[in-house]
Backbone bond lengths (Angstrom), bond angles and torsions (degrees), N, CA, C in turn:
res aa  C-N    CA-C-N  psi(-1)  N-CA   C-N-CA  omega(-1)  CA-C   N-CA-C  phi
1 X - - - 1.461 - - 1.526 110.03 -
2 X 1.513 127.46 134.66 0.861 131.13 154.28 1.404 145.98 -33.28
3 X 1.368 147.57 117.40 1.428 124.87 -178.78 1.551 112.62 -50.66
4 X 1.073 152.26 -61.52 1.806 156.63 147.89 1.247 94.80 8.74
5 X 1.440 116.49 -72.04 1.372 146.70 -157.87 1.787 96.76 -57.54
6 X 1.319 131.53 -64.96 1.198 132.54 -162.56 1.734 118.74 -34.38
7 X 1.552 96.84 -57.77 1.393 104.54 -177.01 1.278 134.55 -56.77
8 X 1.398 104.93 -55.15 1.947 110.56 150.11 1.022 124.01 -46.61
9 X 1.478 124.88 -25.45 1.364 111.37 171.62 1.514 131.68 -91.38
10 X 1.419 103.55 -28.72 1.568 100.61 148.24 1.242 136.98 -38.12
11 X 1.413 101.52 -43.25 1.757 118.45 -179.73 1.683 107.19 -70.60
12 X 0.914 107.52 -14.76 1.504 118.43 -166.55 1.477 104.30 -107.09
13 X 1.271 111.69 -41.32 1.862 100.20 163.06 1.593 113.53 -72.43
14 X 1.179 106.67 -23.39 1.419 110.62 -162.42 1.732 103.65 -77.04
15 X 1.275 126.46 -62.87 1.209 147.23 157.51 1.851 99.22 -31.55
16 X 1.650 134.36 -59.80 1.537 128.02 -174.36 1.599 95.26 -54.39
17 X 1.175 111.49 -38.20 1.828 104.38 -169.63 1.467 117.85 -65.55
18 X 1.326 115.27 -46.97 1.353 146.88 169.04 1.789 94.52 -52.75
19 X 0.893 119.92 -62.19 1.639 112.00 -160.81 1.385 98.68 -73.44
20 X 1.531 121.47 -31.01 1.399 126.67 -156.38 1.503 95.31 -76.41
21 X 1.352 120.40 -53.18 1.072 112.92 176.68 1.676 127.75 -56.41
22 X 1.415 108.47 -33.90 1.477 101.06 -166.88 1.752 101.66 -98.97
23 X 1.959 110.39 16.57 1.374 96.30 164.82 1.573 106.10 -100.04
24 X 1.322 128.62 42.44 1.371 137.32 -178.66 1.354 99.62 -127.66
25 X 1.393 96.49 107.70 1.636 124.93 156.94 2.051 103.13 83.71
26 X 1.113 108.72 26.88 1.148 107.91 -177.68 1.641 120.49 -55.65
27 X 1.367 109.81 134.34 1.749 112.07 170.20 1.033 114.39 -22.65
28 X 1.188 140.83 -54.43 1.729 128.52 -174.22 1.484 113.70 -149.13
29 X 1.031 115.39 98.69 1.613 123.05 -152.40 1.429 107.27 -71.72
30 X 1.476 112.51 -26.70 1.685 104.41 -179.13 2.222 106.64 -84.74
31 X 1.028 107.44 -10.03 1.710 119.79 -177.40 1.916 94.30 -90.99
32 X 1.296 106.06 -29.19 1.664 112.95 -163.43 1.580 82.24 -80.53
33 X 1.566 125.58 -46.14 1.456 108.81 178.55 1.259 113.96 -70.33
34 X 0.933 126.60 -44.38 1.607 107.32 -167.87 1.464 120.79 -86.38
35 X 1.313 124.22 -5.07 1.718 144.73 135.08 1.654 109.82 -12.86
36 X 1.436 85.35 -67.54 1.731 126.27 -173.45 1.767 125.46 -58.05
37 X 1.369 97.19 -12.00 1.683 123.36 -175.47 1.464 88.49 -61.94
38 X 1.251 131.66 -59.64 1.206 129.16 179.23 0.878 138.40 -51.31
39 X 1.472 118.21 -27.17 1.628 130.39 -167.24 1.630 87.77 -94.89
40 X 1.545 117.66 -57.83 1.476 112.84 -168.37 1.539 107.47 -58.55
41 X 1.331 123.13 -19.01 1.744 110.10 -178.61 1.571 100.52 -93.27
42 X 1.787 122.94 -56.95 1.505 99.07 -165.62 1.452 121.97 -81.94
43 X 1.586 130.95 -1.69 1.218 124.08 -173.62 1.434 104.35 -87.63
44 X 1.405 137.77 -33.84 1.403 145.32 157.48 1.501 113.71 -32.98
45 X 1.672 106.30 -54.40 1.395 142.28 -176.97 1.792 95.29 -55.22
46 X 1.228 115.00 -72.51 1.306 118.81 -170.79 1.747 102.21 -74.25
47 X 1.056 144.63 -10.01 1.404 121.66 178.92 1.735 94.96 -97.57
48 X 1.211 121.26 -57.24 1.943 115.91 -175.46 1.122 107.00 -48.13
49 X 1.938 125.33 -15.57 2.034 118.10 -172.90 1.897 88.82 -101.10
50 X 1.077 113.07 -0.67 1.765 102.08 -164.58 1.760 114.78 -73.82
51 X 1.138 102.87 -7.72 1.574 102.12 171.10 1.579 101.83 -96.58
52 X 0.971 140.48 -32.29 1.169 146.21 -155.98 1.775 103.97 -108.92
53 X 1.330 115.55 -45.18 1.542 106.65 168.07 1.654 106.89 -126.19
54 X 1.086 116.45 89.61 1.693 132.52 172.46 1.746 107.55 -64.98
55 X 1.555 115.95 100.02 1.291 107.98 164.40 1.554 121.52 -64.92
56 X 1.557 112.39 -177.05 1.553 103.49 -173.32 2.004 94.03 -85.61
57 X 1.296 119.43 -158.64 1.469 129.81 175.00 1.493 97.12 -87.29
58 X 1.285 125.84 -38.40 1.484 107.28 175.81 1.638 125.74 -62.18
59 X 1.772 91.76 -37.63 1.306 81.83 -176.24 1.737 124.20 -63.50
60 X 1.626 105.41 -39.89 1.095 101.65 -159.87 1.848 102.25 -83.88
61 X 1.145 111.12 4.87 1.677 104.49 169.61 1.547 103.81 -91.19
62 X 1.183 147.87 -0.61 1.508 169.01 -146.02 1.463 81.80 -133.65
63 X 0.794 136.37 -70.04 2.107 120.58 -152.86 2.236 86.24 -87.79
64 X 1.189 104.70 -20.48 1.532 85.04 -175.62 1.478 113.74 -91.95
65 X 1.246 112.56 3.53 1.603 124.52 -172.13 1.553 84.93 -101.67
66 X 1.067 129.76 -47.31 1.837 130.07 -159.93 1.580 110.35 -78.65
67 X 1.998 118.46 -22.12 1.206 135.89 170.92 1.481 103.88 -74.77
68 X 1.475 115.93 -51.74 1.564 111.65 177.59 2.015 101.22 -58.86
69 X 1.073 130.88 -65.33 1.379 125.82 167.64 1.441 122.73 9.20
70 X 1.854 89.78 -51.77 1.587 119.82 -150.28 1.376 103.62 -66.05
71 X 1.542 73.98 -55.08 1.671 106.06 -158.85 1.611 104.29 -54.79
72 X 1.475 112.63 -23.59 1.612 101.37 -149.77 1.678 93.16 -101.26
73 X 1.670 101.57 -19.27 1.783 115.61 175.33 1.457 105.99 -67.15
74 X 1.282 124.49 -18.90 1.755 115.65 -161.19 1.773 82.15 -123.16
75 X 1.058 143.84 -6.76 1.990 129.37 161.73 1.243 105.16 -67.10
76 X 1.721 106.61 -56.04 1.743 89.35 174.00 1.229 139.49 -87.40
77 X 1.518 100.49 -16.30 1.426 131.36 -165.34 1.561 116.70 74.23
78 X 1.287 98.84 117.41 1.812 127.65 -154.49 1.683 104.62 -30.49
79 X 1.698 113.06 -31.48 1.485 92.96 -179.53 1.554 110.92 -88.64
80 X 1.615 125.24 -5.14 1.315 81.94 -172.50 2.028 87.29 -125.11
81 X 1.020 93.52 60.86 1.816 96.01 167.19 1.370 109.66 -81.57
82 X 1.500 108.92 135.48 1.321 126.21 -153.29 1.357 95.25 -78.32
83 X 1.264 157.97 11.45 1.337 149.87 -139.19 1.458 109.12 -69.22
84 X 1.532 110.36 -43.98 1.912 105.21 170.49 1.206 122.41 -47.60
85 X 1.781 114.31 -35.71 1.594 99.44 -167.61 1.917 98.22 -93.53
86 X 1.312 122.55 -20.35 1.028 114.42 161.32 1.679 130.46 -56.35
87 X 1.196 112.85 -6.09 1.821 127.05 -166.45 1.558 85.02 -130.98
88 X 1.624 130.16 -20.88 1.296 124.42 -167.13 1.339 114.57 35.02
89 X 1.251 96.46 84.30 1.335 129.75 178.45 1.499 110.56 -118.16
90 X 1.113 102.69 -28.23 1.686 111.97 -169.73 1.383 118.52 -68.62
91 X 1.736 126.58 88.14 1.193 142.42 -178.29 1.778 107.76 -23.16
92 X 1.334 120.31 115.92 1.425 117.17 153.67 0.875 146.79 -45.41
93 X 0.944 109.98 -9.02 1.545 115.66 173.29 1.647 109.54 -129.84
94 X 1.290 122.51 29.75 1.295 134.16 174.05 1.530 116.26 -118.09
95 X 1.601 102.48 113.10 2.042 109.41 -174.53 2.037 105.51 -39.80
96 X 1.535 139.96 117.90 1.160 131.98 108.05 1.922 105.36 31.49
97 X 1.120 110.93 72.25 1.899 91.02 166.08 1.603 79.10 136.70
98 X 1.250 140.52 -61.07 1.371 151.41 -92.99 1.724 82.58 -120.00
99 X 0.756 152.68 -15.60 1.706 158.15 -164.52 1.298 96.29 -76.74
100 X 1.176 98.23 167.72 1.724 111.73 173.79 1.910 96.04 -72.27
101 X 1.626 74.98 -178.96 1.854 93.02 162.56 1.192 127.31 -32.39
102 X 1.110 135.94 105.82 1.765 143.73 132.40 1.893 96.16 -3.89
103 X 1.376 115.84 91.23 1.711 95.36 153.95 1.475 131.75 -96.08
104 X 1.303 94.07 12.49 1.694 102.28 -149.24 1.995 90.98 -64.93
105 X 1.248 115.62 -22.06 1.542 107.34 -167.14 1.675 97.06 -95.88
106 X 1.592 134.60 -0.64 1.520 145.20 143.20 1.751 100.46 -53.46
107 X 1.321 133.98 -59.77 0.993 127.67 -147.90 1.443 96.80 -101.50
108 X 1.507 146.69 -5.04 1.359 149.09 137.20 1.622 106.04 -51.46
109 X 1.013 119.14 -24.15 1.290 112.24 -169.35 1.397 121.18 -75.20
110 X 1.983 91.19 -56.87 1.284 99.01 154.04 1.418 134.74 -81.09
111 X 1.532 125.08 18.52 1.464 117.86 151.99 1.077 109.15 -84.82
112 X 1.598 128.37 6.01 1.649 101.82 -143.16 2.263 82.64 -102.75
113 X 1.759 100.26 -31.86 1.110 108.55 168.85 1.814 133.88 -56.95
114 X 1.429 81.53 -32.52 1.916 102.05 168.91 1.461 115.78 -85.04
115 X 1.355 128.63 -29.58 1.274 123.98 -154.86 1.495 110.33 -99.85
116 X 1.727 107.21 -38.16 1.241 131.50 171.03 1.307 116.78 -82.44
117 X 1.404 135.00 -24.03 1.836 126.05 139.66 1.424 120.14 -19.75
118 X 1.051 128.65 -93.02 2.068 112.09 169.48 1.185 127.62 6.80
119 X 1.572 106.88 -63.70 1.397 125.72 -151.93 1.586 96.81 -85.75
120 X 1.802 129.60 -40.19 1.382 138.74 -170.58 1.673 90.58 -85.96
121 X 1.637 123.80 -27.16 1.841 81.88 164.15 1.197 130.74 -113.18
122 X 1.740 88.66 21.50 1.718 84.58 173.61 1.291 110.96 -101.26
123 X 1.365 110.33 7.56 1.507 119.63 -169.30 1.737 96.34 -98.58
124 X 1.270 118.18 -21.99 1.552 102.60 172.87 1.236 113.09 -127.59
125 X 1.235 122.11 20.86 1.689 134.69 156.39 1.673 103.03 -82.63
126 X 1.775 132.63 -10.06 1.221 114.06 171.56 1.364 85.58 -131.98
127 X 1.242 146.45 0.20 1.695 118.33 175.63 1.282 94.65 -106.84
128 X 1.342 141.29 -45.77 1.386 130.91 -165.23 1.730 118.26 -102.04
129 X 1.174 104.41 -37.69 1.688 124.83 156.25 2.206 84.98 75.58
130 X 0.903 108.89 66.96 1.442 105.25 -174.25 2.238 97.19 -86.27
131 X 1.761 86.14 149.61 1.705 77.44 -167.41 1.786 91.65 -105.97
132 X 1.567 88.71 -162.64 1.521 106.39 173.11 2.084 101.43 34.50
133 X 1.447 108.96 -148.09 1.285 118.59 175.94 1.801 121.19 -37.71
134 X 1.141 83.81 -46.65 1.727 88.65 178.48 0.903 120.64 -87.96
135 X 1.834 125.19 33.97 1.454 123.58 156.33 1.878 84.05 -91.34
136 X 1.391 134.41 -44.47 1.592 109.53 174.78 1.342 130.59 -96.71
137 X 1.310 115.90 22.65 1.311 98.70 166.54 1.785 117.62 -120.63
138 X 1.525 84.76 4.40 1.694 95.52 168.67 1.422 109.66 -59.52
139 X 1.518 110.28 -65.64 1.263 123.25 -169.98 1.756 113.21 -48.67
140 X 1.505 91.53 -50.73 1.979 100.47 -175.10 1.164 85.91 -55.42
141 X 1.235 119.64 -91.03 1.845 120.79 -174.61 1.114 116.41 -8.71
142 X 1.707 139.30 -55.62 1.249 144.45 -171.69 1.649 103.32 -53.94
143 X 1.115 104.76 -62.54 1.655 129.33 -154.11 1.701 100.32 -65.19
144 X 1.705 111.21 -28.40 1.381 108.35 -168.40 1.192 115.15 -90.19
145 X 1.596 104.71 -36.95 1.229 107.93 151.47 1.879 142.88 -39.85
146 X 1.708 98.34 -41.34 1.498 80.70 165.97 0.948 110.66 -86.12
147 X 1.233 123.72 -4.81 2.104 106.01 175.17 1.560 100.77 -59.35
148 X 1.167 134.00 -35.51 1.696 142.89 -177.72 1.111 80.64 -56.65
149 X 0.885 137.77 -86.74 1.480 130.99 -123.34 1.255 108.90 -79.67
150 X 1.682 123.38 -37.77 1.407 132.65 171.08 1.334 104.56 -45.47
151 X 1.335 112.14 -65.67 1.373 119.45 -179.46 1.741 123.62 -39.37
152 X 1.149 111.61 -51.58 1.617 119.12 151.71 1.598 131.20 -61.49
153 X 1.739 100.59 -24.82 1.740 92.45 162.17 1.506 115.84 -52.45
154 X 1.629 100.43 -55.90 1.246 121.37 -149.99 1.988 90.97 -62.08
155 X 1.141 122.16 -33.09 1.407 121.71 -166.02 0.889 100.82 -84.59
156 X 1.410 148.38 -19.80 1.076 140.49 171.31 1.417 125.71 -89.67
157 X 1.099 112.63 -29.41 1.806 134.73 141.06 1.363 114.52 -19.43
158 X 1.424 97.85 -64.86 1.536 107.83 -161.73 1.947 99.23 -83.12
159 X 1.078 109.53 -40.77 1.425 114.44 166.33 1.878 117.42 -55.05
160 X 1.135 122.47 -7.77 1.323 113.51 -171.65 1.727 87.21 -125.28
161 X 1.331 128.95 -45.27 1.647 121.73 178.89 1.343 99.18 -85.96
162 X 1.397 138.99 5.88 1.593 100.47 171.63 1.764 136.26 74.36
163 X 1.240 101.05 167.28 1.290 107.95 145.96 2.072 108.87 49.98
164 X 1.844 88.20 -163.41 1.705 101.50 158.23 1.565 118.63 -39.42
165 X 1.170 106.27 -46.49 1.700 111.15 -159.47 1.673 94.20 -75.08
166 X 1.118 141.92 -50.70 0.958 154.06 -135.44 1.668 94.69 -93.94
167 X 1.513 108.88 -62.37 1.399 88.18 -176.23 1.055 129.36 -87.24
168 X 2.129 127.24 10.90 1.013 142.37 143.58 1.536 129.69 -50.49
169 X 1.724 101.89 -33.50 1.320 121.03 -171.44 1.463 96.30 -82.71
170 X 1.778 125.28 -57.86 1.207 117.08 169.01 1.726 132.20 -26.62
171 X 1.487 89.71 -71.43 1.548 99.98 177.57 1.658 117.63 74.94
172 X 1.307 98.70 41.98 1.852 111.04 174.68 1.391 113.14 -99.72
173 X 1.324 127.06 -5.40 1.477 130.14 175.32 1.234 109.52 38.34
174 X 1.471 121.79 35.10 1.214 107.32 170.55 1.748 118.78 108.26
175 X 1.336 87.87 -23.82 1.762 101.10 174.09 1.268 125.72 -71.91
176 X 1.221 129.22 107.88 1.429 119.16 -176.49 1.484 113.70 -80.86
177 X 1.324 121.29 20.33 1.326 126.55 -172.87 1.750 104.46 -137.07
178 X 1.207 107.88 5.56 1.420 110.83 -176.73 2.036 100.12 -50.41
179 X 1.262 114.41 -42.97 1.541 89.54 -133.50 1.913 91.07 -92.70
180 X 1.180 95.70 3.51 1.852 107.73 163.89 1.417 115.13 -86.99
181 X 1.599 111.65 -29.66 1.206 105.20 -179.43 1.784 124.20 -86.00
182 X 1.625 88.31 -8.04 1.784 89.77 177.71 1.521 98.81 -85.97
183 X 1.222 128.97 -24.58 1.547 129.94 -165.38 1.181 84.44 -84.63
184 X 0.756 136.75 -29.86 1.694 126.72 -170.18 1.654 108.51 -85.59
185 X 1.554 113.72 -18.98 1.401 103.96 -170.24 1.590 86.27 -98.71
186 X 1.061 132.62 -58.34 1.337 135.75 -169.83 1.439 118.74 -54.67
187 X 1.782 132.50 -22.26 1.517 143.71 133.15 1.617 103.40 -34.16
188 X 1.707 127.77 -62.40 1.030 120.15 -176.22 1.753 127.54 -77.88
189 X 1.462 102.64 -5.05 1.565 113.76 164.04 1.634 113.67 -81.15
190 X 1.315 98.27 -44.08 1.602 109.67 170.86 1.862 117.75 -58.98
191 X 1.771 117.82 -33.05 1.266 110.00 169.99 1.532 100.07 -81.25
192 X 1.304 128.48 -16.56 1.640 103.59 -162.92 1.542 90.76 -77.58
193 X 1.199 127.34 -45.54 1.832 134.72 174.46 1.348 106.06 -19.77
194 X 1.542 109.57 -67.46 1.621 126.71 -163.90 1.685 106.43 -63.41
195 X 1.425 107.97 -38.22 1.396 114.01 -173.25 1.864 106.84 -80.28
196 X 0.991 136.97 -39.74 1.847 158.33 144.04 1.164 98.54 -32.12
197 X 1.156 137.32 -49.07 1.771 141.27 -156.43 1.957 91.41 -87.46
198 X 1.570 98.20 -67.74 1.610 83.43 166.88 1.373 148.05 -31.16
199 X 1.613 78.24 -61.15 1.724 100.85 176.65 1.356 99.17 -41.36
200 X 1.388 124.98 -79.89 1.482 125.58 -154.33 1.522 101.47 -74.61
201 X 1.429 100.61 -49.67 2.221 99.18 -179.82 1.632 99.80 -72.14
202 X 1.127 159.10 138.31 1.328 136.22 149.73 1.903 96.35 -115.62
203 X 1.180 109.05 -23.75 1.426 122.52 179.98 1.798 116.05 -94.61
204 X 0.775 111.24 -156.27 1.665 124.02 -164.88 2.036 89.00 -76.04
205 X 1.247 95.06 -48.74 1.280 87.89 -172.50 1.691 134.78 -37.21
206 X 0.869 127.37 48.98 1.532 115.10 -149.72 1.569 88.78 -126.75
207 X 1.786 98.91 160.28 1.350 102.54 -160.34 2.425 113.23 -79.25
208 X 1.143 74.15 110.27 1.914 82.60 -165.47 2.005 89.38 -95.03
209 X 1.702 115.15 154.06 1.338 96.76 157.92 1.725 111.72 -87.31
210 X 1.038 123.58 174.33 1.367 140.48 168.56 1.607 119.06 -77.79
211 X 1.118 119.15 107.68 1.460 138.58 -172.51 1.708 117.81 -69.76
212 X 1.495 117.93 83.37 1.181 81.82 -175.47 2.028 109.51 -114.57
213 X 1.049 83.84 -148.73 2.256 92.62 -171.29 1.660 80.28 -98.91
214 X 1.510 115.37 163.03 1.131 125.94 -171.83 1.490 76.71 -97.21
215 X 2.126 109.20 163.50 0.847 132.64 174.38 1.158 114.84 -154.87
């Protein structure tokens, strides 16, 4: 194995253990699969491009922190992740069920915009090399865009399964503004990225992957 090679792959055993475990006995196993659409297309996706498009170490500890996220949103299923009694937050004298809103799948949203920034400008700082303005609004653009589109998987998901599955898979609790309000948080995860990337890159230096020739 390569030195390049080492670090991603840690993250990548580390993350199979992590998922392996929390795909055992999950809250609702048919919502835990289709959660999972994601993990089974981009982690495949990102290990067969990893000789050929090498992210930096930030990026790929940023997409493996936002996959664990995932992972822990689709065991219980994103609305009812225990996160209050884990932070013990959860008022004593308040019924189990009886709490406000589940945000924990609000604040996936906006990691998914913060965490996955790295990886969208290092991905067109070496394939597209865009100058002036459109080295940042390629990337934002990219990233906001799949929140659109996620947002319409998931509606169309729930429109073709129906039922339990469907409005588990949704995950609007009732909000008729949910699927504006994740695009809207995940736009503002995506500027804090661009503004963080500055901060620390303000020059050329910024985290790009490494391009290489197949071998």
């Amino acid at each position: 194995m390569k030195p390049a090679e080492r670090y991603p792959t840690v993250l990548l055993l580390v993350f199979a253990a992590i998922w392996t475990a929390l795909a055992i006995a999950p809250s609702y196993r048919q919502d835990w699969l289709l959660e999972n659409v994601l993990t089974f297309v981009a982690v495949p996706l990102l290990v067969a491009t990893a000789r050929t498009l090498r992210f930096s170490n930030v990026a790929y500890t940023c997409m493996f922190i936002f996959f664990v996220l995932h992972a822990i949103g689709a065991h219980y299923t994103y609305s009812e992740v225990p996160w209050r009694e884990w932070l013990q937050l959860q008022d004593a004298g308040t019924a189990p069920g009886s709490a406000s809103r589940n945000n924990y799948d609000r604040f996936v949203h906006f990691c998914y915009g913060l965490l996955m920034f790295p990886a969208a400008w290092g991905l067109f700082a070496t394939r597209a090399s865009p100058q002036r303005i459109w080295r940042y609004v390629m990337p934002v653009t990219f990233l906001m865009a799949h929140s659109v589109i996620y947002e319409l998987i998931e509606w169309g998901a729930a429109e073709v399964f129906g039922g339990d599955l469907g409005v588990a898979y949704l995950g609007t609790q009732g909000d008729e503004w949910d699927a504006q309000k994740d695009m809207g948080l995940a736009t503002a995860g995506i500027l804090a990225g661009l503004l963080l990337t500055l901060a620390i890159s303000p020059s050329k230096r910024t985290p790009v992957p490494h391009q290489r020739s197949p071998s």
